[in-house]
N, C-alpha and C positions, 0 to 999 in steps of 0.2 A: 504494500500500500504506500503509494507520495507521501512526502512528507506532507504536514496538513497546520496551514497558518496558524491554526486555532491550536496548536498542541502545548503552545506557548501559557495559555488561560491555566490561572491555580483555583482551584476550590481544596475546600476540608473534607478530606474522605473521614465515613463515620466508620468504616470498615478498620482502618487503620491509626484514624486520632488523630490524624496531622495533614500539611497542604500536600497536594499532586497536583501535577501537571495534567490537562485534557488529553495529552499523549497516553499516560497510564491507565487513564480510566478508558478509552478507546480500544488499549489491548490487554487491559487485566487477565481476560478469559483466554485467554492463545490468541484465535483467529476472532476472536469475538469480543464486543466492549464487554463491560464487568456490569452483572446483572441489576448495577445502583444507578447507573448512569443517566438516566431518566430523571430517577426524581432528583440526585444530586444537583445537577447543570441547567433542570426546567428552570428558568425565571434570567440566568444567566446568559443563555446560548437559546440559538431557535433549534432544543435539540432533535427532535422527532426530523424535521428537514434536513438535518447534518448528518443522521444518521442514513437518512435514504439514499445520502449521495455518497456516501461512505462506506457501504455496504451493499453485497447484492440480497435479491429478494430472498433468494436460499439462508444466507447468512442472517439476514433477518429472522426469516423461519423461525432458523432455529435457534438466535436469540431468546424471540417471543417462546417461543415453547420448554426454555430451559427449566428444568424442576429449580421450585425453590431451596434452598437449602436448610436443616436445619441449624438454628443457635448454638447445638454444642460442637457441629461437624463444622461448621467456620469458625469458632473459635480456636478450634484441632487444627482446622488448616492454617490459621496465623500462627500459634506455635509453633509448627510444623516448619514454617517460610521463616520465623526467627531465628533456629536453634541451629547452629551450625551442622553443617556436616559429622555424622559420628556422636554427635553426642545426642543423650535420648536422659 
């Protein structure tokens, strides 16, 4: 994906506690924004329109259809992304 002017833009991830860049939250998921990015950036960004042109309809899909997750399995997985390699 081009780089993308807007990737510059910071908000406060609740996911995380601190600022990111629109860059992050566009590819938190791999190939996919991160499933906050909606209501994070509404009010900020015309996001629903940046997302259309940033995405294909596939990609969308399966955005929109991602299972939510639950509270104790995202907390697992920010642990999981903190704690170095090797150590547990």
């Amino acid at each position: 994906m081009p780089d993308n002017p807007l990737d510059n833009q910071i908000a406060r991830c609740p996911r995380l506690g601190h600022q990111v860049l629109f860059e992050y939250c566009r590819m938190e998921a791999g190939d996919l924004p991160c499933r906050l990015v909606i209501k994070c950036w509404d009010g900020r960004l015309p996001i629903l329109y940046i997302l259309e042109r940033l995405f294909s309809e596939e990609d969308l899909k399966r955005f929109y259809s991602q299972p939510k997750p639950q509270k104790l399995a995202d907390l697992a997985t920010l642990v999981e992304q903190t704690t170095p390699s090797g150590e547990k």
